[in-house]
Each structure stands twice: as C-alpha cells, then as structure tokens.
N, C-alpha and C positions, 0 to 999 in steps of 0.2 A: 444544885437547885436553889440554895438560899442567894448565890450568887446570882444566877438569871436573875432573882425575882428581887432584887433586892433587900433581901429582910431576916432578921434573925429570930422573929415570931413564925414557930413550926403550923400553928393555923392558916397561915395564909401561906402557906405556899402553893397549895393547890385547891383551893379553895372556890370552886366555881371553874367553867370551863378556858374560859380566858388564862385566868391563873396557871390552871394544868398544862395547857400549853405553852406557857412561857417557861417554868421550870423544867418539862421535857425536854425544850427548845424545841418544839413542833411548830414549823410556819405553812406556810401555804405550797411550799415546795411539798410538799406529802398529802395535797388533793388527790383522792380517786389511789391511796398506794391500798396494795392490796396485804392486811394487815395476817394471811395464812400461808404468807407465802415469801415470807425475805425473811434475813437477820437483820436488818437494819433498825427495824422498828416492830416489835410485834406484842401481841397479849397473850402472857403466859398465864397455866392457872397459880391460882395461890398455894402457899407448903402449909395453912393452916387447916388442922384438922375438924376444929370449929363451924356450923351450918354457918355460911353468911347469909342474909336475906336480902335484898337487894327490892325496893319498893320504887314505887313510881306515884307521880305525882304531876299535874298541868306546871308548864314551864311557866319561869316569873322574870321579869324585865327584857319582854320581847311583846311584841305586837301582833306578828304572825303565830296561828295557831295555840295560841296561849290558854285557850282552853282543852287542851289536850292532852293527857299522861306522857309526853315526852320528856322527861325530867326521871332520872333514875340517880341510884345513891344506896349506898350500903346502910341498910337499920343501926340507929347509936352513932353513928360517924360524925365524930366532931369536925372534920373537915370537907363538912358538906355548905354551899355557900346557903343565902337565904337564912331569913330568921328561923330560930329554934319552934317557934308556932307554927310558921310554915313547913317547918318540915316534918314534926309533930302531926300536921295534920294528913301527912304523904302516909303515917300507919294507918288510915282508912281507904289507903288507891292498894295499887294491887302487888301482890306477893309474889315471887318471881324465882321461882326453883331454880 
C-alpha cells in the first residue's frame, strides 16, 4: 500500500476514497464486480470484538448531491479524509448498526 501510494505517512494511505483505491489498486476494471460473490476482491467482516459505529455524514468536495448523508466512516477513525470538524460534526448524522 505504501508503495501504490507513494508515501510512508500511515494517514494517508487511505485516506478518502481516491486514496483507498489506489492503495488497494482498485481501478475501473472492477465497475459493477460483484463484491459477494468472487475471491478476487471482496468485504470481509472484521476479527474485532469491539461495537464499530459507523456514522454518516453529506458528502464534501463534490457538486452532485452533496447535501446528502452519502459519506460514511468508522466513529474516531483517524483515517477518515476531511477536517476533524467536519467530521466531528457527522456525530450528529446517523448511527448505523
């Protein structure tokens, strides 16, 4: 990962959507894959015993839709992109079992 991304600052390796996908090396070959059904690329759950909370929040540096709760992120995650106010303020959007 540090490799893709060039960098040996652990915060910015995935740090925003962009980011994430360059360190996975996700390109646009993997539109429309279907993420329940290959080994190739899929979402496992976590081995942590810990509740995660996972909040939502209107998306930021985008044009379309940007009043929206489309923006999600693990609560406390320092590797969530966007200022720490703005994301500070995603503890008032919604909570997500």
């Amino acid at each position: 990962m540090q490799n893709r991304r060039r960098t040996e600052t652990l915060r910015d390796l995935c740090r925003g959507p962009a980011r994430l996908t360059e360190a996975f090396a996700i390109d646009r070959g993997l539109n429309g894959w279907n993420l329940t059904k290959t080994n190739r690329l899929w979402i496992a759950e976590g081995g942590s015993s810990a509740k995660t909370v996972i909040l939502s929040s209107p998306r930021i540096g985008v044009t379309s839709a940007h009043d929206l709760p489309l923006r999600f992120f693990v609560e406390g995650s320092a590797f969530v992109s966007g200022t720490r106010r703005l994301n500070e303020a995603g503890l008032a959007g919604s909570h997500i079992d």
